[in-house]
C-alpha positions in Angstrom: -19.7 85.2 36.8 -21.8 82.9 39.0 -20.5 79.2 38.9 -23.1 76.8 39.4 -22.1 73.8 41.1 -23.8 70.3 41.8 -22.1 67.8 44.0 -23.1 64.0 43.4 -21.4 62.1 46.0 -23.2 58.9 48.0 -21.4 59.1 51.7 -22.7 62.3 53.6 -19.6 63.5 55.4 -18.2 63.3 52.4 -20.8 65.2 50.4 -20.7 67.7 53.4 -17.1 68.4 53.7 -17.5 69.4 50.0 -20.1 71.4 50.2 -18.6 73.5 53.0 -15.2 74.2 50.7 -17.0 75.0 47.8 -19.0 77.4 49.9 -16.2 79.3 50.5 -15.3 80.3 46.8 -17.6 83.4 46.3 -18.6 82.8 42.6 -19.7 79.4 43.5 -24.1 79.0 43.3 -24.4 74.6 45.2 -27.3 73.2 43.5 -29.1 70.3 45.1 -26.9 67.7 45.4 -27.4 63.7 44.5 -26.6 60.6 46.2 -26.5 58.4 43.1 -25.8 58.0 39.2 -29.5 57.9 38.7 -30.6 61.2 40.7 -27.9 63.2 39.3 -29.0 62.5 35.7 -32.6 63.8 36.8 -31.3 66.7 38.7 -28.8 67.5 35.6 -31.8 67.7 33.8 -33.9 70.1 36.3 -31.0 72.2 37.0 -28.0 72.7 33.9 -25.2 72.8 36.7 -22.1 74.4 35.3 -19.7 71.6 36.7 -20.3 68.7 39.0 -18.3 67.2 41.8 -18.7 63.2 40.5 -17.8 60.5 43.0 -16.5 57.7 41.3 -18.2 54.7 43.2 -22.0 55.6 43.4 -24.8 53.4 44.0 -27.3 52.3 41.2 -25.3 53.9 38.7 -21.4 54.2 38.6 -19.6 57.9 38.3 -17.6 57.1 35.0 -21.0 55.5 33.5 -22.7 58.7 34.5 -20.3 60.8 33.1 -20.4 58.8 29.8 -23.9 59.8 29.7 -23.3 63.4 30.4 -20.9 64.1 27.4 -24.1 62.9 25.3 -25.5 66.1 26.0 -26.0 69.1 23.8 -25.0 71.4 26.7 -22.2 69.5 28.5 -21.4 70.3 32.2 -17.2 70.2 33.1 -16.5 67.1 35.7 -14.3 66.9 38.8 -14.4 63.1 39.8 -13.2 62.8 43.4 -12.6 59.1 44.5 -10.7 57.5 47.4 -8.5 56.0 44.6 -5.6 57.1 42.3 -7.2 53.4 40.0 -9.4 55.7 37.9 -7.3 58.5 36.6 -6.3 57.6 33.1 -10.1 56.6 32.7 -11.4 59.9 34.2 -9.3 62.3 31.8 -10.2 60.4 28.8 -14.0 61.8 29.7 -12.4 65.1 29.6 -12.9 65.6 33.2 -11.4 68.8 34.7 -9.9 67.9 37.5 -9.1 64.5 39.4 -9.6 64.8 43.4 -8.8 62.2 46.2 -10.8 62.0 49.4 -10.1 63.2 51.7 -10.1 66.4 49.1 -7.4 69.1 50.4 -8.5 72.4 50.5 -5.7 73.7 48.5 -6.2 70.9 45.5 -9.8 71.9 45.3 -8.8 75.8 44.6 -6.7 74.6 42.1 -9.5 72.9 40.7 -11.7 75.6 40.6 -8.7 77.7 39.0 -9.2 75.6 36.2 -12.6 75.2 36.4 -12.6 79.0 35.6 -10.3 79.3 33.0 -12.7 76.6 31.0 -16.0 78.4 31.9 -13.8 81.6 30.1 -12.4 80.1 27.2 -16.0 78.7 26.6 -17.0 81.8 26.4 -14.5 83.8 24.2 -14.1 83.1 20.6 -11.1 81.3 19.4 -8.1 83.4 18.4 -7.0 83.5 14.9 -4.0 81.3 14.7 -0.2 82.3 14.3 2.3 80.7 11.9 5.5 79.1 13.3 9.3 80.2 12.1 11.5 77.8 11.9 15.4 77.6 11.0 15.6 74.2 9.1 19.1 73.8 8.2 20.4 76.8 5.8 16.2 78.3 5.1 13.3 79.4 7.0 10.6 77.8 6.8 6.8 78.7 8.1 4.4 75.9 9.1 1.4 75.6 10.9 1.9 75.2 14.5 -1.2 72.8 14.7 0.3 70.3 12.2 2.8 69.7 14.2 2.5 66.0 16.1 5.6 66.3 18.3 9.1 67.2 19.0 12.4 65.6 20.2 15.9 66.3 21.3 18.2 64.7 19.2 21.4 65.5 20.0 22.6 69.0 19.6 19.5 69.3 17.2 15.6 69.6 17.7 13.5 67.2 15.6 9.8 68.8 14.2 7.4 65.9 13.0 4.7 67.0 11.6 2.1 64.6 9.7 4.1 64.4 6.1 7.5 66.1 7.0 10.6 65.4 9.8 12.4 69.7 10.3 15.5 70.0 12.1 15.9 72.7 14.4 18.9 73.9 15.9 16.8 76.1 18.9 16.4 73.8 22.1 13.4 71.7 23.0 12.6 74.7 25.2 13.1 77.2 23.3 10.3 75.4 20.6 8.2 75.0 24.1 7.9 78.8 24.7 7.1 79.6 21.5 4.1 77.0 21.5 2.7 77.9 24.5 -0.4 79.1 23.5 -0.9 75.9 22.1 -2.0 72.6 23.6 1.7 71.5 23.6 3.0 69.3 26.3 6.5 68.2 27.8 6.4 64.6 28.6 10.3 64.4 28.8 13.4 66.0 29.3 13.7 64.9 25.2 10.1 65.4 24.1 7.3 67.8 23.5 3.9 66.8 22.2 0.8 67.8 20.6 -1.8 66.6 23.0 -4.4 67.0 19.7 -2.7 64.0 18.7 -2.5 61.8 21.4 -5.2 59.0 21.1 -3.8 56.6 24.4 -2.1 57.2 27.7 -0.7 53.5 28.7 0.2 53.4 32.4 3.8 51.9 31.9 5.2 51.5 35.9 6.4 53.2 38.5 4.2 56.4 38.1 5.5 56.3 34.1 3.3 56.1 31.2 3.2 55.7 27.7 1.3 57.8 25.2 -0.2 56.5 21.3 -0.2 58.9 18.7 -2.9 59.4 16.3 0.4 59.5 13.6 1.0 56.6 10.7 3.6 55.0 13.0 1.4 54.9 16.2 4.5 56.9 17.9 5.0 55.8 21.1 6.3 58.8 23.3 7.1 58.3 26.7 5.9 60.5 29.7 8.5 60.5 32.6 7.1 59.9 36.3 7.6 63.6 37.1 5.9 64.9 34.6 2.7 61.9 34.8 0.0 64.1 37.0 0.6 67.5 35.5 -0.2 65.7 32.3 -3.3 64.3 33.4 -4.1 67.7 34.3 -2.9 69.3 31.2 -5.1 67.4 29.0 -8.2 68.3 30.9 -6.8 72.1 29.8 
């Protein structure tokens, strides 16, 4: 599968050096490139790029405003926003961008970016699997629930917690025991003590020192916190 590829980045070295590491990945068609908000929307247009390269700080028209406009779009195209900045992250993965680079991009974090980059372009194009049912031991019963109504766990103790929307299960597997049997679901650990939904995740609040915060789209607006060492591969995971 050809991946077709439009860069729109203002400063020429830096539009260069791009273009010369994405020519290395094989399946990778470069499209004509812009130097502003303004062309790239006209070039989108002409051209129906796969995924674009978005600086953050263009002339005429801003990255993040162009990117707005892009989602508008009956065909969407997937967005890796590169910036000399680590300011813009929480506001880039809220536009569902891909991936998040910093110039000067490294080689290595731009493979990683088309690795993901890849495994969108598939599950674009696959249909979605029929959905499992989730067993739980809740006390002295089974129970079966939908693994999509669940809104998050936590570690309480020598016990697991299950909210979903109307009902609080306790487990007695572990936190990562609950983890492995949700991965093929867009379940995240944010915490030693929590795993989450991302499905229901409506904020990510920068807290400090690398931490954040995230809102849940839950009656209580659960507040679940996302440790410092788990912060980026977040941001990542929710571009997943």
């Amino acid at each position: 599968m050809t991946i077709r590829v439009m860069i729109a980045e203002d400063e020429r070295l830096a539009r260069e050096e791009l273009q010369y590491l994405l020519a290395q990945e094989n399946d990778v068609e470069l499209l004509p490139s812009a130097a502003n908000g303004k062309e790239l929307l006209q070039l989108v247009e002409e051209h129906e790029p796969d995924v674009i390269f978005l600086d953050v700080k263009m002339p005429e028209m801003e990255g993040v405003k162009a990117a707005r406009m892009l989602l508008a779009r009956k065909k969407q195209p997937f967005i890796v926003f590169s910036t000399a900045h680590e300011d813009y992250a929480v506001e880039a993965f809220g536009l569902n961008a891909v991936d998040y680079l910093l110039k000067p991009v490294d080689p290595q974090r731009l493979k990683e970016a088309m690795v993901r980059i890849r495994k969108r372009l598939k599950s674009a194009a696959q249909p979605t699997a029929k959905l499992s049912k989730l067993l739980i031991e809740d006390a002295d019963r089974l129970i079966v629930i939908d693994p999509n109504s669940v809104i998050y766990a936590m570690r309480d103790e020598r016990v697991v917690q299950i909210h979903s929307a109307t009902q609080m299960y306790t487990s007695k597997m572990t936190l990562q025991q609950l983890e492995e049997k949700l991965q093929s679901y867009p379940f995240f650990r944010t915490h030693r003590s929590y795993l989450v939904n991302l499905n229901f995740v409506s904020e990510v609040v920068p807290w400090f020192n690398g931490a954040y915060n995230l809102t849940l789209r839950d009656s209580k607006r659960t507040q679940i916190p996302v440790s410092r060492s788990y912060a980026k591969e977040l941001l990542r995971f929710l571009t997943e």
